[in-house]
MINULUM-149124 format. One line per 4 residues: number of its first residue (from 1); their letters; for each residue x, y, z of N, C-alpha, C. Coordinates in pm, whole numbers, m for minus. Layout:
N
NUM = A = X Y Z X Y Z X Y Z; ...
This chain:
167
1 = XXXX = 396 716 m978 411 612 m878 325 494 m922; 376 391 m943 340 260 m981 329 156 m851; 165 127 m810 172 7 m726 127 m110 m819; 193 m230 m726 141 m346 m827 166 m424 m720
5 = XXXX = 103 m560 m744 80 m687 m685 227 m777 m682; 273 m821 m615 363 m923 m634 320 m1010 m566; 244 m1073 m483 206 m1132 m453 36 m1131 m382; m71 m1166 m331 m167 m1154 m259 m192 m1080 m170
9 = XXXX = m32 m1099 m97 m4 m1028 74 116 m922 57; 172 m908 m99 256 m844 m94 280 m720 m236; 307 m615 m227 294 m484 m276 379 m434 m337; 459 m383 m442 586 m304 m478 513 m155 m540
13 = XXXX = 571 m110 m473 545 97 m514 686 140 m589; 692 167 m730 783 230 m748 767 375 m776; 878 411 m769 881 608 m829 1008 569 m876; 1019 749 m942 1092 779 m1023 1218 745 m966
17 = XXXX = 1276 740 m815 1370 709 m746 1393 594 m708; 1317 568 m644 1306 409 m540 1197 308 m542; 1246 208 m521 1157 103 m508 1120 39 m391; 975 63 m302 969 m8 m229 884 m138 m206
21 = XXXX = 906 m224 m129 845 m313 m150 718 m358 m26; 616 m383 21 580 m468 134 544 m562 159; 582 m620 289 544 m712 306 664 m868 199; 747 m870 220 774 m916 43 757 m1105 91
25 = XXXX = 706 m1187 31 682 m1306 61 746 m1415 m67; 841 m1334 m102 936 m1389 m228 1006 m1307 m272; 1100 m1326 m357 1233 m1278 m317 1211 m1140 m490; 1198 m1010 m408 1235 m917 m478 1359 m835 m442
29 = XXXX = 1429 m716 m567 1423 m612 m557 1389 m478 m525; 1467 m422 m400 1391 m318 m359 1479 m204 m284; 1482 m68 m284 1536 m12 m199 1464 m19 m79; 1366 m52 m49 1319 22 51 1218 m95 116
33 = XXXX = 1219 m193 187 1160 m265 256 1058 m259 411; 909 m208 390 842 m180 455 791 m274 574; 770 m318 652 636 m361 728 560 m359 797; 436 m403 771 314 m383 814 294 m467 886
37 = XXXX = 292 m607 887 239 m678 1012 371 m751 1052; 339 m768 1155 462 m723 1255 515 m930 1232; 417 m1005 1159 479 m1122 1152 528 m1157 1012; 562 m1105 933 634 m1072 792 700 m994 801
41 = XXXX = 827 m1083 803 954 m1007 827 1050 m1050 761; 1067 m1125 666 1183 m1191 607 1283 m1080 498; 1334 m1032 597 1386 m927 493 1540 m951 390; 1549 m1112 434 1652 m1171 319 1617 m1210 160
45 = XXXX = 1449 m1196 166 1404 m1194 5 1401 m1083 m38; 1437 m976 31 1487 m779 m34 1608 m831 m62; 1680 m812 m211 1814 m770 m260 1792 m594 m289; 1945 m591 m272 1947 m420 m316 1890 m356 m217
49 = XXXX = 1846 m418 m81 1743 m290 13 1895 m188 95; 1816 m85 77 1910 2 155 1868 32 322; 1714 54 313 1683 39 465 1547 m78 476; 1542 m103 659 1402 m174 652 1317 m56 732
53 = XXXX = 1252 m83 722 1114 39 784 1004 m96 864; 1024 m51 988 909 m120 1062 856 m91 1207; 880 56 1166 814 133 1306 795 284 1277; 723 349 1354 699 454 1362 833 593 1344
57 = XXXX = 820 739 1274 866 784 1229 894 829 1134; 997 923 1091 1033 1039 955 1119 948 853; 1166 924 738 1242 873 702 1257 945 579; 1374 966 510 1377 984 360 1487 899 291
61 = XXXX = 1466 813 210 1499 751 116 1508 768 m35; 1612 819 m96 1627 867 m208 1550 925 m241; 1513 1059 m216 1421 1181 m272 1300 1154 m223; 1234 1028 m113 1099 918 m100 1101 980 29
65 = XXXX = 990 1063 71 900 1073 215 889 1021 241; 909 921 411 811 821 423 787 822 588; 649 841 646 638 849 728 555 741 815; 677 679 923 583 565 981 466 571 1047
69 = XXXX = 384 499 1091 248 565 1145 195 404 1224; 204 434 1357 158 305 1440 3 266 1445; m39 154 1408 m175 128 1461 m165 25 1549; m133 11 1664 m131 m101 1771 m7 m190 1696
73 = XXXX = m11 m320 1691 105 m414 1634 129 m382 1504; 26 m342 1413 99 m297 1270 112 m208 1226; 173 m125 1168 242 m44 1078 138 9 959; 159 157 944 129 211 821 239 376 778
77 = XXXX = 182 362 631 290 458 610 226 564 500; 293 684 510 229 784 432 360 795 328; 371 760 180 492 779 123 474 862 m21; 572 1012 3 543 1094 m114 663 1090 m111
81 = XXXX = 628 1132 m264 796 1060 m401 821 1227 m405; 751 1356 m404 759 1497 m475 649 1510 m539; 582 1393 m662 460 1452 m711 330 1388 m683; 349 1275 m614 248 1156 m558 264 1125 m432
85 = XXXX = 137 1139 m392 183 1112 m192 23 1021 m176; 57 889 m147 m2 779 m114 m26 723 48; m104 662 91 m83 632 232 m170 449 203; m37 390 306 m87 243 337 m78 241 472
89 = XXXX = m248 145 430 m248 107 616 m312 m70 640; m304 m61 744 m366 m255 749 m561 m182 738; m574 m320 698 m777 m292 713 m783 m229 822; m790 m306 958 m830 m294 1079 m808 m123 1167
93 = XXXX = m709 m84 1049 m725 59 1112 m775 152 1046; m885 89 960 m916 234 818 m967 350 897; m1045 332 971 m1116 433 1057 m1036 521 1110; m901 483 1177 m764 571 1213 m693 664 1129
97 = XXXX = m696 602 992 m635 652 901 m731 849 803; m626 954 891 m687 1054 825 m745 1062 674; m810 1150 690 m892 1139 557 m843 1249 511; m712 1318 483 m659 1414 476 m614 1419 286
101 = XXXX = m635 1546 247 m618 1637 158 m479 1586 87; m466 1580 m40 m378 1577 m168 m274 1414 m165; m354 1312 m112 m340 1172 m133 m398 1097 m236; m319 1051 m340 m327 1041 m438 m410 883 m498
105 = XXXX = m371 825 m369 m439 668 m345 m456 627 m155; m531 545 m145 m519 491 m37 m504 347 m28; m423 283 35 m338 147 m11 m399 72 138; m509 m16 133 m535 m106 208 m447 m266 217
109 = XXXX = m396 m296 312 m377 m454 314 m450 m492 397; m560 m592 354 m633 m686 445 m560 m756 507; m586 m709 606 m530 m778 758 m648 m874 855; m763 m867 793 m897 m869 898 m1020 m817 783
113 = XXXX = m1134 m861 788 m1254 m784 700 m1210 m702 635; m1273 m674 521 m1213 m536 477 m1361 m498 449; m1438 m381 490 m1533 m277 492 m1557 m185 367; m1614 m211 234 m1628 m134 106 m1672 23 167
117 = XXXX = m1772 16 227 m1808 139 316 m1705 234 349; m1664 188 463 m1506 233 548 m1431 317 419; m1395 204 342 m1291 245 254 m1358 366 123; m1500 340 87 m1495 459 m4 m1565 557 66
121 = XXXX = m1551 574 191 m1597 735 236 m1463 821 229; m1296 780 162 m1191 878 162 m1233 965 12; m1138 1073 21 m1172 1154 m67 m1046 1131 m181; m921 997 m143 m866 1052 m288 m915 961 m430
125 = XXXX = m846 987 m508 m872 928 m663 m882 784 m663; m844 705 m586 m861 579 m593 m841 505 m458; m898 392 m403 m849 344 m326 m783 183 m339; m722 132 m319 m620 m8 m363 m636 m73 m239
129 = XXXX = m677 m224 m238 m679 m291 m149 m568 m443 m188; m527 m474 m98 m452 m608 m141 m468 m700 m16; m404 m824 m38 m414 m925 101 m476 m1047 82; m487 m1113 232 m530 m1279 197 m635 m1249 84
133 = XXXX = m665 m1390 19 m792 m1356 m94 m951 m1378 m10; m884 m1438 65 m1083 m1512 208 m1089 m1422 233; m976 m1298 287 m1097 m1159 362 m1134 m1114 257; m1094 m1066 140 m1161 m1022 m5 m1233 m1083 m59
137 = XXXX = m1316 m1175 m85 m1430 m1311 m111 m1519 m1198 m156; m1616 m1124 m59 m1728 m1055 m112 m1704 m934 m146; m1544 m899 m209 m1535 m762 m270 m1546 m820 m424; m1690 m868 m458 m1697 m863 m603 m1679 m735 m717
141 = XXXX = m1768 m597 m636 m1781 m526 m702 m1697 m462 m750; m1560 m506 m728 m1450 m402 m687 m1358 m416 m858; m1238 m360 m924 m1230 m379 m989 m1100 m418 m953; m1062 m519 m1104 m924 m607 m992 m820 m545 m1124
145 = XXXX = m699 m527 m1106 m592 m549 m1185 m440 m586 m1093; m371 m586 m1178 m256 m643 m1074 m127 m551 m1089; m166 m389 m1147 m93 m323 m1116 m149 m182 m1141; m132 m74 m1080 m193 46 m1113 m103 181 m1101
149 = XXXX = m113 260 m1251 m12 426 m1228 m88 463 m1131; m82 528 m1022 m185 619 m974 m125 765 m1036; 42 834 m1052 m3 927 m1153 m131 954 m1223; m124 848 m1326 m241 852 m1432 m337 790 m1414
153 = XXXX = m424 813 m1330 m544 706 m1348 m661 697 m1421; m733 583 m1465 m794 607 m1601 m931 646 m1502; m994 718 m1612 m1100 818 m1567 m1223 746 m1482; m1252 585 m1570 m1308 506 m1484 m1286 462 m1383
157 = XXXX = m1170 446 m1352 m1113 403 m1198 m1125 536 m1066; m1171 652 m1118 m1131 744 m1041 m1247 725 m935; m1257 696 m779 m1342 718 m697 m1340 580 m647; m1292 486 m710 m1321 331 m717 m1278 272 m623
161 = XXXX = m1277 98 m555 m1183 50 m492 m1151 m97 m610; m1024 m63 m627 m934 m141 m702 m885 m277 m570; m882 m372 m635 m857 m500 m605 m681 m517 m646; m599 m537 m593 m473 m572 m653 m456 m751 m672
165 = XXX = m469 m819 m741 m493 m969 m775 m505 m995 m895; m489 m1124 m933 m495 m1133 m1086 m675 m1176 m1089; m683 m1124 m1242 m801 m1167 m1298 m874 m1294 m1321
């Protein structure tokens, strides 16, 4: 499972099946069109989407788990492909978000502050933050790239919080 940056505020996860996208704020490719805050919604820059996802509930999408998960007005989602199971949520609800067993990444969008604390008390292999760049300002320490396997993650990244943005 491949996340990467397409934009600041916006995310593409692929697997071996499907492609989803969030948030999309320019015009991608995607099966699978997510959202998180409930005021990004343009779902005419998805070509190819087969569904939109923007509420709570079970879903499966080409071989893709995906389970909606409410935090007040925005959206998060727990999405396993079969061998990678990831969970995105807005900042403002990290504290909500279980800290539960065999999650392979944890996918922040700054929505509001984002808390280095908050975010590395989870237990999986990496955690990924993306979003405006002003709430991210004092995540210097963090390491940035603008796309990441979480399959494979390199040994240094493991425990880390990854920045999704360019260098």
């Amino acid at each position: 499972m491949e996340i990467s940056r397409i934009s600041d505020t916006s995310v593409k996860i692929k697997t071996k099946t499907a492609t989803l996208v969030v948030d999309p704020d320019v015009k991608v490719e995607a099966e699978v069109l997510l959202h998180i805050t409930p005021f990004e919604n343009d779902s005419n820059l998805v070509s190819k989407k087969r569904i939109i996802i923007d509420g709570p509930g079970d879903y499966e999408v080409m071989d893709v788990a995906i389970t909606g998960i409410s935090y007040g007005d925005f959206m998060g989602y727990s999405i396993d492909d079969g061998t990678t199971k990831v969970i995105i949520a807005p900042s403002h609800a990290i504290e909500s978000v279980k800290d539960e067993e065999g999650y392979a990444a944890v996918i922040i969008k700054a929505v509001a502050a984002v808390d280095l604390e908050k975010i590395s008390s989870f237990t999986p292999d990496v955690c990924i933050v993306f979003g405006d760049p002003m709430l991210l300002d004092h995540v210097d320490a963090a390491k940035k790239q603008a796309k990441l396997n979480v399959r494979r993650i390199d040994e240094s990244l493991k425990g880390q919080v990854v920045v999704l943005k360019k260098d």
